[in-house]
C-alpha positions as CSV (number, residue, x, y, z in Angstrom):
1,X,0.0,0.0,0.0
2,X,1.2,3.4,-1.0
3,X,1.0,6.2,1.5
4,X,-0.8,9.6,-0.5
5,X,-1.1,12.8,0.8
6,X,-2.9,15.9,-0.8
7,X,-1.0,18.7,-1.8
8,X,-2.8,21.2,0.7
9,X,-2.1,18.9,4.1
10,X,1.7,18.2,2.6
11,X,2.2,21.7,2.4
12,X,0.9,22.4,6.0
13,X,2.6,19.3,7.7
14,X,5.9,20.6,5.7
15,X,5.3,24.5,7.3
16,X,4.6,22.5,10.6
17,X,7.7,20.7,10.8
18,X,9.7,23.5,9.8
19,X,8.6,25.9,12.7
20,X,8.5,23.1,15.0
21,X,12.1,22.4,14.0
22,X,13.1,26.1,13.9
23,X,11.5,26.1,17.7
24,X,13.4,23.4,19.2
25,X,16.3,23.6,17.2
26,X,19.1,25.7,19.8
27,X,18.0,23.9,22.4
28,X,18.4,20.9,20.4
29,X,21.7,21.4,19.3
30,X,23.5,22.3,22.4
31,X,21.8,18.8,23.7
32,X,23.1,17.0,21.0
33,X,26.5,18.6,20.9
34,X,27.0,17.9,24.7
35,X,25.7,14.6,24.3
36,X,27.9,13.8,21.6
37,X,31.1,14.8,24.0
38,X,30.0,12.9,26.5
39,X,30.1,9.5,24.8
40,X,33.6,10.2,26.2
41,X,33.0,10.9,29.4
42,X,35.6,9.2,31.5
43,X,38.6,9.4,28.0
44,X,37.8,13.2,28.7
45,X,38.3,13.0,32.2
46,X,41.2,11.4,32.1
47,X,42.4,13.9,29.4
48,X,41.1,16.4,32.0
49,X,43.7,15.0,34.8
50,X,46.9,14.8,32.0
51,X,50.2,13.7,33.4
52,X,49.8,14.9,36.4
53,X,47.6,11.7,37.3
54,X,48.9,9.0,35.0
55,X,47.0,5.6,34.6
56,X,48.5,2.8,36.3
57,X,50.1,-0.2,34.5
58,X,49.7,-2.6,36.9
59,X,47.4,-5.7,36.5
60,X,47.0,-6.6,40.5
61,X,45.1,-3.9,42.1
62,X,44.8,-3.4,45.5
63,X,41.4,-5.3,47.3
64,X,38.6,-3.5,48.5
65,X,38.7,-4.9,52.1
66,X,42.7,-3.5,52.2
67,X,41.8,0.2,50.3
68,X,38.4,0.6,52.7
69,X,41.3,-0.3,56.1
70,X,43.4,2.1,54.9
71,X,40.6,5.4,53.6
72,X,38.0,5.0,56.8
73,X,39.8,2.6,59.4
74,X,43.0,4.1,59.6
75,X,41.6,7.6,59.8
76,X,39.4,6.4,62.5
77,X,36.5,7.9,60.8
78,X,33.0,6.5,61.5
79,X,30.7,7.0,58.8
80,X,27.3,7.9,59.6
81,X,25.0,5.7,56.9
82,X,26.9,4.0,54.4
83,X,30.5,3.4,52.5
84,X,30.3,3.2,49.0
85,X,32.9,1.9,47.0
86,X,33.2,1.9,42.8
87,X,36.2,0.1,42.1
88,X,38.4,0.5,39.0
89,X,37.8,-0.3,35.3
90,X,39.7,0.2,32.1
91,X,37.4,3.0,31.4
92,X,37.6,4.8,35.2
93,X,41.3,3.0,35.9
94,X,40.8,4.4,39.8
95,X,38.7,3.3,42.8
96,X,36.5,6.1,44.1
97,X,35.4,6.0,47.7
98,X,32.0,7.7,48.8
99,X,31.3,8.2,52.5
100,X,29.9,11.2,55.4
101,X,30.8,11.3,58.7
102,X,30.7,13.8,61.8
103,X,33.7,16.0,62.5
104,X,34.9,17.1,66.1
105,X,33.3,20.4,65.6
106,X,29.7,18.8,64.9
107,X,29.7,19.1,60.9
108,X,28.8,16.3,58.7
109,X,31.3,15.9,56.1
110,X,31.0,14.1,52.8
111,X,34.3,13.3,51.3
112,X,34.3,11.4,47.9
113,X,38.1,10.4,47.5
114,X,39.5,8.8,44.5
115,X,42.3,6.1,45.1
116,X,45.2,4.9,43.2
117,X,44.5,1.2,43.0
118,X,47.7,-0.2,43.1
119,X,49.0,2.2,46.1
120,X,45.3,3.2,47.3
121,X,46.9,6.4,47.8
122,X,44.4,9.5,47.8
123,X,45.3,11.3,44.5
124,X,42.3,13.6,44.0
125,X,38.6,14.1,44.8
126,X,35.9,12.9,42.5
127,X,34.4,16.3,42.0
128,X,37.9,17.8,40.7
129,X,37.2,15.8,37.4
130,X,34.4,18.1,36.1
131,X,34.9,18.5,32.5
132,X,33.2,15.0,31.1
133,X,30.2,15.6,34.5
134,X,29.8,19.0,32.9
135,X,29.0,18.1,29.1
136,X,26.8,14.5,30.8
137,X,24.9,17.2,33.0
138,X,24.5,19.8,29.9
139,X,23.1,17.2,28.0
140,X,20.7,16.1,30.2
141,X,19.5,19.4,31.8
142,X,21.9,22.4,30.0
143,X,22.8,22.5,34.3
144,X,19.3,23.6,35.2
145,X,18.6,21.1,37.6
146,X,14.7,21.0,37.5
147,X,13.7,23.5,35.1
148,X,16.1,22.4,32.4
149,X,14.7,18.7,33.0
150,X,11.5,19.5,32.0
151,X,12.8,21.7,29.0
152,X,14.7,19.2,27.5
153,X,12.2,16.2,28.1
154,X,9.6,18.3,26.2
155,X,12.1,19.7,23.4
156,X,12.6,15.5,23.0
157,X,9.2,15.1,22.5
158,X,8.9,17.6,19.9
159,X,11.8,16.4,18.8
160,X,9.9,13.1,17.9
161,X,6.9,15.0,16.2
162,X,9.4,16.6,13.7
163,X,11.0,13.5,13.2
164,X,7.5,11.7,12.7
165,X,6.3,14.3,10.1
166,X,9.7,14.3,8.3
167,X,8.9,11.1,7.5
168,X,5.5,11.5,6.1
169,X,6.7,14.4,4.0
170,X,9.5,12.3,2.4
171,X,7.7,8.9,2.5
172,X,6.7,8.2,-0.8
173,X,10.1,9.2,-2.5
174,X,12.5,8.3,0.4
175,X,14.4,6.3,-1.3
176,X,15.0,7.8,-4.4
177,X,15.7,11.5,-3.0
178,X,18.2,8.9,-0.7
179,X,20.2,8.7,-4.3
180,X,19.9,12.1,-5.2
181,X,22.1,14.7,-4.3
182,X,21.5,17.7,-5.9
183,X,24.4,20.3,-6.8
184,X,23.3,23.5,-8.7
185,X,21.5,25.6,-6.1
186,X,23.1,26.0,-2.3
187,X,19.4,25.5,-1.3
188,X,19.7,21.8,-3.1
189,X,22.7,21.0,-1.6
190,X,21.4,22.1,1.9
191,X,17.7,20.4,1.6
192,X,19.9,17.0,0.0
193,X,22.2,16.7,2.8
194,X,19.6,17.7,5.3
195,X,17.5,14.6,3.7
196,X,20.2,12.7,3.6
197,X,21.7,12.9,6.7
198,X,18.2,12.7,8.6
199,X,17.9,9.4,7.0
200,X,21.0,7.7,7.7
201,X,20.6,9.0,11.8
202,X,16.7,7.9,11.5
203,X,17.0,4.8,14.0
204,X,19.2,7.4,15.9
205,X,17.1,10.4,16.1
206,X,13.7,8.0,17.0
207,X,16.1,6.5,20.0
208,X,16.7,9.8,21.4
209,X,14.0,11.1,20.7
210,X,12.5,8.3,23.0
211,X,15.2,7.9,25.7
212,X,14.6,11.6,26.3
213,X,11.3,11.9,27.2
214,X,11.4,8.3,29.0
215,X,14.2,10.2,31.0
216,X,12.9,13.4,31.4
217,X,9.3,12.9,31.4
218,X,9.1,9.7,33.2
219,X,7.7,11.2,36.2
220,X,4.3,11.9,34.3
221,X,3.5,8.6,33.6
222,X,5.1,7.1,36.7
223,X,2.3,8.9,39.1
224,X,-0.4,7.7,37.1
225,X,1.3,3.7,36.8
226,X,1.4,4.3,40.9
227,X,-2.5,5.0,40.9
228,X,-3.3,2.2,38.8
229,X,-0.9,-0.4,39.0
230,X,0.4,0.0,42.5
231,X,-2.6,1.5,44.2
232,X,-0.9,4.7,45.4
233,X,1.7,2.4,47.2
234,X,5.3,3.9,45.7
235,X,7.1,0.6,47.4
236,X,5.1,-1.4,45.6
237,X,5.9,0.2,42.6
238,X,9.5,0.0,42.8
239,X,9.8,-3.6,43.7
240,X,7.1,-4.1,40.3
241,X,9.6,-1.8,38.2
242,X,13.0,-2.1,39.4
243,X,15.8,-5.2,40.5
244,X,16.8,-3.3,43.2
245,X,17.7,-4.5,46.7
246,X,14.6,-3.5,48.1
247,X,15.5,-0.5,50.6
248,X,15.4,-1.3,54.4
249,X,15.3,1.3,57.5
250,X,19.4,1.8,58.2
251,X,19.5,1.5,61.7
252,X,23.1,0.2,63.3
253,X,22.5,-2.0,66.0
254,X,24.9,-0.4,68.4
255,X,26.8,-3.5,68.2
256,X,30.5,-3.3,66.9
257,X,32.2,-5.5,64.6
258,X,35.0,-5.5,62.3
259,X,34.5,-5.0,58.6
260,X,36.5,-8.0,57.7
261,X,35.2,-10.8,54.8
262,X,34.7,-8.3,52.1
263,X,37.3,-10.1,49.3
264,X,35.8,-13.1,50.2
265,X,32.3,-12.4,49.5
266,X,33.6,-10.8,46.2
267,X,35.4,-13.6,45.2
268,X,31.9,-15.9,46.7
269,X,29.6,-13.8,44.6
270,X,31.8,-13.9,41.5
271,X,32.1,-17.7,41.6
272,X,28.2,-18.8,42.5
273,X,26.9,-15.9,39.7
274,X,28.5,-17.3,36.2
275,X,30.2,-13.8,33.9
276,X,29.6,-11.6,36.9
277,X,31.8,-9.0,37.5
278,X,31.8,-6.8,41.0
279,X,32.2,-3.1,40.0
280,X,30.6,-1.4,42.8
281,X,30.2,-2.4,46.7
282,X,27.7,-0.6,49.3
283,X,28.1,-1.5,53.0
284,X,24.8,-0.6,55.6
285,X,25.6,-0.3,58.9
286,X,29.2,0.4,58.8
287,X,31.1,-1.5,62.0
288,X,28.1,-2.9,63.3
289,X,26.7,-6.7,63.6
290,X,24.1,-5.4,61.4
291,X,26.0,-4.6,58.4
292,X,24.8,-5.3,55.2
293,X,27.2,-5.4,51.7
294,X,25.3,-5.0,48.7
295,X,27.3,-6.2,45.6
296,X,26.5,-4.6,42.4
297,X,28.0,-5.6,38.4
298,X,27.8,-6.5,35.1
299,X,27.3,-9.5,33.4
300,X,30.4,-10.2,31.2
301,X,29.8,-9.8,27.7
302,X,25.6,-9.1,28.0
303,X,24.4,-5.8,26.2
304,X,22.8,-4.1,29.2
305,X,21.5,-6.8,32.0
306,X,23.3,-6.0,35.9
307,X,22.8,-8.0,38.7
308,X,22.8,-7.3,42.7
309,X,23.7,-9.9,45.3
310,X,23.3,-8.8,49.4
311,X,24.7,-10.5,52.3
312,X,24.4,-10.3,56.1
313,X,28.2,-9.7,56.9
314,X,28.1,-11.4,60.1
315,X,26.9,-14.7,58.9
316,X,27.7,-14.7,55.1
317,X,23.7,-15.0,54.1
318,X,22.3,-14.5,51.0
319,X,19.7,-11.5,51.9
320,X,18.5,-10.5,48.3
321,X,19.9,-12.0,44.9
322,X,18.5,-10.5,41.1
323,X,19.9,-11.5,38.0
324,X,18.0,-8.8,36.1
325,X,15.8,-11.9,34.4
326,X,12.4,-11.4,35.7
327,X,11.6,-7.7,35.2
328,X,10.9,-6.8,31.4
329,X,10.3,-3.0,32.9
330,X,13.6,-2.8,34.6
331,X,15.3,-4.9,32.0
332,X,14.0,-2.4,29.0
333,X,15.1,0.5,31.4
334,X,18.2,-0.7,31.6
335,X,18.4,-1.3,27.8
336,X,17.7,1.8,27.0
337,X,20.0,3.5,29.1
338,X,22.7,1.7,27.7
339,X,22.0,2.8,24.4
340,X,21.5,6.2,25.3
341,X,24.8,6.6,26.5
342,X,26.2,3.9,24.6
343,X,27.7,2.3,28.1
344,X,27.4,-1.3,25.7
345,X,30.2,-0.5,23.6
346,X,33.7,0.0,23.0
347,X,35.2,3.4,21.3
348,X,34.5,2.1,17.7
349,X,31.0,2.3,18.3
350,X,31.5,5.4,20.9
351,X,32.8,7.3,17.7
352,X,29.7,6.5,15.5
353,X,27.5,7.5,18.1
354,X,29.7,10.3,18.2
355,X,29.9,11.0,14.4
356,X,25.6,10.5,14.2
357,X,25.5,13.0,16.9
358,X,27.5,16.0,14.7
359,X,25.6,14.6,12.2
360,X,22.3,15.9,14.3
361,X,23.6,18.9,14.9
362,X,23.9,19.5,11.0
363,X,20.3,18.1,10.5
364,X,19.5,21.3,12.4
365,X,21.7,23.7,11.3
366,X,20.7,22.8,7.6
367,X,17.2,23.1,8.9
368,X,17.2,26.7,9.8
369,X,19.0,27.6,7.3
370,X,16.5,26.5,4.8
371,X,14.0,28.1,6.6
372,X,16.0,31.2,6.6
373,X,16.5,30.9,2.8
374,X,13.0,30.3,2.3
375,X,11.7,32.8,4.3
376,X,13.7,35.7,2.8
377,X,12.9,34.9,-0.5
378,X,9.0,35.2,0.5
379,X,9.3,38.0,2.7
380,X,12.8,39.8,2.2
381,X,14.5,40.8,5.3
382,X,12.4,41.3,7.8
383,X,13.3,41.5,11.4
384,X,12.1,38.0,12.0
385,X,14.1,36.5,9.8
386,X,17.2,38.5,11.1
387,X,16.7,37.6,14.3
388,X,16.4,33.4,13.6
389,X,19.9,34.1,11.4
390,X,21.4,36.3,14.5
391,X,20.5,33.7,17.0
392,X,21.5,30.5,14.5
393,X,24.9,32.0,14.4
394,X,25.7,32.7,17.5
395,X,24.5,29.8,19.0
396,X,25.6,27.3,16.1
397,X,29.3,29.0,15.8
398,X,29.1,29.9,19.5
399,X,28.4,26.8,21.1
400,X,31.5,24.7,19.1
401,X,33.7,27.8,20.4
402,X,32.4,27.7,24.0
403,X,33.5,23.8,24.1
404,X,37.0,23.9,22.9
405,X,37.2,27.3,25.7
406,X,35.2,24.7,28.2
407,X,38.7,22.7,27.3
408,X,41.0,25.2,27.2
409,X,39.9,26.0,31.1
410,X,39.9,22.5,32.1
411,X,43.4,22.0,31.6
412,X,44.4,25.8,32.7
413,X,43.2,25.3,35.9
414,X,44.6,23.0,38.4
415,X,42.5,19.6,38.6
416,X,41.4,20.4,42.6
417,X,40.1,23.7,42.0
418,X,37.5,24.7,43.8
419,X,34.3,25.3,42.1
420,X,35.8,24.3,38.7
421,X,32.5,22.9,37.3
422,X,31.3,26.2,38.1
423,X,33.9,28.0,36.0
424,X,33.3,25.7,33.3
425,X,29.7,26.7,33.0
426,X,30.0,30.2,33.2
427,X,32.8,30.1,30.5
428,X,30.0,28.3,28.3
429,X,27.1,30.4,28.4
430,X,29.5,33.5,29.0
431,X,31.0,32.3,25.6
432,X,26.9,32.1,24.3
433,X,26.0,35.6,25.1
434,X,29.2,37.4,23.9
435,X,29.0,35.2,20.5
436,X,24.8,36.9,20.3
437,X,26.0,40.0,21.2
438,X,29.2,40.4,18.8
């Protein structure tokens, strides 16, 4: 069956997706632009940390029970709720230690040390490597915590509409415009490629397009699913969508005892679970008869699938086991989140996500700048049309320019300098306004 559309509603869905692109389209373009970056989140942070921090070449790192001795016990710290430890990868080749605890004056304090694994000396703190957090966080909210969110889950979603009614406009010749590249005019070459390009990144564009109001705009859809699945019960909700240990009151039983055992339940959990790798350890109860260790990791060689094991420290039992099989919401979740950030994949397919993702940010500029074209030659140069070509350059041009400064800085300044992430942002939307104003 061929898909036909009258010339009157092909005209209208054409002007709609236009102006719907034109709309989103700066908002767009700095999400996809940081998102492309931070496909290479931790290769940019350790580009971020230079030789100052080199990786380590040895094999044998140090365990976790011997690194956690030497962060909390030798400083005779007692944390106050839990010790998190993310031990080291190819990708992140440091352990990084999370823990609070009460000072002598009364204050609660929250470091978050990163360790050399083979030494498990502290070399840095985990919010001095800010440049590869800054583009993950500007793609996900442009560093407007809740208002950017929301901002970004709708431009998504509107995202998703353009993409749908590109692909009614184009349907019936698709294919054969896929062949054609048209040379004579500019305007053909920018309409080809923007054709052209939008096709190739289709699967792409319809992922993210997805992902990012599934991400954003979860929480519209996850208050109703409480109302009629869970029957206003959020606990319930959470054990029907999620492999999660399920979340018990932390209350230390007063009771001390050595954190001791910790390899050995690694090493337990790792033989009984077949491909299961331990890359990140919470302990409950820290020092107390009570304590709890909750072992999280991946599956070796499985696209996106994680699973949790929990023991009781004090007798070795198994307290809560998920291998991520019997959950198709929290398996998809998980799916999807993987290919979002492409967290399945090695740098081969990193750089094609990487490459698709410039390859969006053309699809848009190509898109304004057809409508700029277009509306100039029916209206002339009117103030509207100035404005959309002001605001496309400056933010197109100004956006790459505010990155490599975003860079520059990150390097200038020295890798535990306070409020660097700070710094980085002002740089980029400094960079922004002075490239509108110019």
């Amino acid at each position: 069956m061929v898909f036909k559309m009258n010339k009157e509603s092909l005209k209208g869905l054409t002007a709609a997706h236009s102006w719907l692109g034109l709309i989103i389209s700066f908002i767009l373009y700095i999400v996809f632009l940081a998102g492309s970056y931070s496909f290479f989140v931790e290769d940019i942070s350790q580009w971020e940390l230079g030789a100052q921090f080199p990786q380590p070449q040895q094999t044998e790192f140090m365990g976790a029970q011997q690194l956690l001795d030497k962060t909390v016990d030798e400083l005779n710290i007692v944390p106050t709720d839990a010790v998190w430890l993310t031990l080291a990868t190819n990708k992140a080749p440091f352990h990084d230690i999370m823990y609070s605890y009460i000072d002598s004056k009364g204050n609660t304090q929250s470091p978050d040390p990163v360790m050399d694994p083979v030494t498990g000396e502290h070399i840095y703190d985990f919010e001095d490597i800010s440049l590869g957090r800054f583009f993950r966080t500007l793609h996900i909210n442009l560093l407007l915590p809740v208002i950017g969110s929301y901002l970004v889950g709708f431009v998504s979603l509107f995202f998703f509409v353009a993409i749908i009614s590109g692909i009614f406009i184009h349907w019936r010749k698709i294919y054969s415009h896929f062949f054609t590249y048209r040379t004579k005019r500019i305007r053909d070459k920018t309409l080809a490629s923007h054709n052209v390009i939008g096709v190739i990144g289709l699967p792409f564009h319809i992922l993210f397009a997805l992902t990012g109001v599934l991400f954003n705009l979860g929480f519209i859809f996850e208050d109703v699913n409480i109302g009629v699945f869970a029957n206003g019960d959020n606990q319930i909700y959470q054990q029907q969508t999620s492999n999660r240990a399920p979340s018990k009151e932390r209350v230390p039983s007063g009771i001390f005892m050595p954190m001791t055992g910790i390899n050995e339940l690694i090493h337990r959990s790792e033989s009984e679970i077949p491909n299961f790798k331990v890359s990140r350890i919470e302990i409950m109860n820290w020092k107390n008869d009570n304590a709890t260790i909750l072992l999280t990791g991946k599956i070796k060689d499985d696209f996106a699938k994680s699973t949790q094991i929990q023991y009781q420290m004090k007798t070795g039992e198994v307290i809560f086991k998920n291998t991520f099989n019997n959950n198709t919401w929290a398996n998809g979740t998980a799916a999807l989140d993987s290919l979002h950030f492409a967290d399945f994949s090695d740098r081969i397919i990193k750089a094609l996500f990487f490459l698709l993702g410039l390859g969006t940010c053309y699809v848009i500029i190509s898109g304004n700048l057809f409508w700029i074209a277009k509306q100039e030659k029916r209206y002339g140069h009117t103030w509207t049309v100035k404005l959309v070509k002001h605001l496309s350059s400056s933010v197109f041009a100004g956006a790459f320019l505010a990155s490599a400064l975003c860079f520059i800085s990150a390097r200038l300044f020295p890798v535990n300098y306070d409020n660097k992430e700070m710094i980085l942002c002002a740089v980029f939307y400094i960079t922004l306004l002075l490239c509108f104003f110019v």
